[in-house]
C-alpha positions as CSV (number, residue, x, y, z in Angstrom):
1,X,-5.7,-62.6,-20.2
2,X,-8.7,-63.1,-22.6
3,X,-7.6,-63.9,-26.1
4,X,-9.2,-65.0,-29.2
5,X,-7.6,-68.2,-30.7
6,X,-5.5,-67.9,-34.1
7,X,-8.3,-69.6,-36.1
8,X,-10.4,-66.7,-34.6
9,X,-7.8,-63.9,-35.5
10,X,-6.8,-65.6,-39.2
11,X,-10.1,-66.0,-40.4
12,X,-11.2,-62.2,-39.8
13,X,-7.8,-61.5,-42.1
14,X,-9.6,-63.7,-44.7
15,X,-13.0,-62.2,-44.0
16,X,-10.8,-58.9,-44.7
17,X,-9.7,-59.8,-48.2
18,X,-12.5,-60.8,-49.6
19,X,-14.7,-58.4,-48.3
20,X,-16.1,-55.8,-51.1
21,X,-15.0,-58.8,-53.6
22,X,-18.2,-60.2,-55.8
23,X,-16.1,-63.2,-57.4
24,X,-15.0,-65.8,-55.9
25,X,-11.0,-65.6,-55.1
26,X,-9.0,-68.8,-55.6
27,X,-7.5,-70.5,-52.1
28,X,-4.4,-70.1,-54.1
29,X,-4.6,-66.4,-54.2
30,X,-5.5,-66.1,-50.5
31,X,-2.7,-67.9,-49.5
32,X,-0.4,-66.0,-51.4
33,X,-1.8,-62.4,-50.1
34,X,-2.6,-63.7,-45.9
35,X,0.7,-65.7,-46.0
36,X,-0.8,-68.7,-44.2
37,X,-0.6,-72.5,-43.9
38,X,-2.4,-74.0,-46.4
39,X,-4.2,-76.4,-44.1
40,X,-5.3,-74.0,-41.7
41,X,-6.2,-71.6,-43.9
42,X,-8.4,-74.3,-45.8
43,X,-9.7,-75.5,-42.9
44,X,-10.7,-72.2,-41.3
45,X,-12.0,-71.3,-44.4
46,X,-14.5,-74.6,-44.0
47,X,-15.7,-73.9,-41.1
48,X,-16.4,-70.4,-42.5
49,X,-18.5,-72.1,-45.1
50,X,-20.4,-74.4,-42.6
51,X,-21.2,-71.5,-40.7
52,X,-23.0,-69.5,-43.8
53,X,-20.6,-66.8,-44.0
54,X,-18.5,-67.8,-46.9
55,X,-19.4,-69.8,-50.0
56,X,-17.5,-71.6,-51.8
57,X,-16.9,-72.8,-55.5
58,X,-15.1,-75.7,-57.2
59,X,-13.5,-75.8,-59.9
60,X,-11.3,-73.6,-62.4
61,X,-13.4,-70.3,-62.0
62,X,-13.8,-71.7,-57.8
63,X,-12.7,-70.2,-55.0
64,X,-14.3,-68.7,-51.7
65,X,-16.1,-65.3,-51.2
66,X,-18.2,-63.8,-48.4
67,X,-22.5,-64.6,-48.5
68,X,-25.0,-62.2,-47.2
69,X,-25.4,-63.8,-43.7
70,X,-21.3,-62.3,-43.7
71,X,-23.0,-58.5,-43.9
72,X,-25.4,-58.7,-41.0
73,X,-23.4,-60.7,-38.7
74,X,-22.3,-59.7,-35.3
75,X,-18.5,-60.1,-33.5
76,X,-20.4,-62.0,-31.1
77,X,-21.8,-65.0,-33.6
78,X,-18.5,-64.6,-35.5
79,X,-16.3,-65.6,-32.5
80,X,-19.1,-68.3,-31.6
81,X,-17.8,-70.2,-34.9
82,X,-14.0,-70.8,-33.7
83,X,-14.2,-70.5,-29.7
84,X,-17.9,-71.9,-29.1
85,X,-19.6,-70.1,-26.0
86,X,-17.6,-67.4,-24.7
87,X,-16.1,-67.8,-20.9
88,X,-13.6,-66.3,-19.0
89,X,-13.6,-69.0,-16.3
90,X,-14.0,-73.2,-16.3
91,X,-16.4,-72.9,-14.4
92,X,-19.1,-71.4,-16.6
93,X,-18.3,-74.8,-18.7
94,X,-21.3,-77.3,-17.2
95,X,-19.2,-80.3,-17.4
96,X,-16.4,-78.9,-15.5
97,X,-15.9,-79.9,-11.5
98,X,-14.5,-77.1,-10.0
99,X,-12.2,-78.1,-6.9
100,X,-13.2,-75.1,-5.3
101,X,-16.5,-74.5,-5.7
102,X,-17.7,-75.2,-2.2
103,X,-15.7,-71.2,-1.2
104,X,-15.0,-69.4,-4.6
105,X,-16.9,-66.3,-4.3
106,X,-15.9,-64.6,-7.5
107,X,-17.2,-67.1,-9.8
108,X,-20.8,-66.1,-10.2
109,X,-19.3,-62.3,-11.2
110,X,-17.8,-63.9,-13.9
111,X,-19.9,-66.4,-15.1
112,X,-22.7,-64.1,-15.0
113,X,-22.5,-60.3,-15.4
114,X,-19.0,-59.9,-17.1
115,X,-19.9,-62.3,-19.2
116,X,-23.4,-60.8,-20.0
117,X,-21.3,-57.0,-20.9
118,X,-19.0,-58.7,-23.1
119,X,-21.6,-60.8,-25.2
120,X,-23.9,-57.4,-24.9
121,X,-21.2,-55.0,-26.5
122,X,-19.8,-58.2,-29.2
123,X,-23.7,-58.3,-30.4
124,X,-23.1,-54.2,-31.4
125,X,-20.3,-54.4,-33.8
126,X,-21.3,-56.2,-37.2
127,X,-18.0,-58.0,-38.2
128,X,-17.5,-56.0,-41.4
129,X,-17.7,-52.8,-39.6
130,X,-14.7,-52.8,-37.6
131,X,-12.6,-52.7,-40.7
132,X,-13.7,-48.6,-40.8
């Protein structure tokens, strides 16, 4: 089964919350409202940052809200942040020595053209469109 991981999953609730917000909402207030781990949530929340598509603010008036790079961004480059290139098999990982890859005839399918649909058809949905 393919499956996005919960860092994936919890920071598109975030992206959720703040979306259509212009201030910048305190991590204490996210937490209360997403009903996550503090850590995770902070430390989803940086990698949100380092990627561009939140800011974020110190201080009393601090918090987190979404940047412009959030509005134009694609499910494809949004998925890129937590789960890094998307696969369905090992084998499309270079580093990985597959046992079997004298006789696996299926791998190529995989590695190739389902994985060249789903990146095709993540790049047409803009992350804060499938909240519509």
């Amino acid at each position: 089964m393919l499956s996005i991981t919960s860092q994936s999953d919890y920071g598109i609730m975030l992206i959720s919350y703040l979306r259509g917000k212009k201030d910048f909402i305190p991590l204490s207030q996210l937490l209360n409202q997403l009903d996550l781990p503090k850590r995770f949530l902070a430390r989803i929340a940086a990698l949100l940052v380092k990627a561009g598509i939140l800011e974020s603010r110190e201080g009393k008036v601090g918090g987190y809200r979404l940047t412009k790079k959030a509005k134009n961004l694609n499910l494809y480059d949004y998925l890129k942040v937590f789960e890094g290139e998307l696969a369905f098999v090992k084998c499309q990982d270079p580093d990985y020595d597959c046992p079997r890859q004298g006789y696996c005839m299926h791998k190529d399918f995989f590695k190739h053209s389902l994985t060249n649909v789903l990146s095709k058809e993540l790049k047409k949905h803009k992350l804060l469109q499938i909240y519509k």
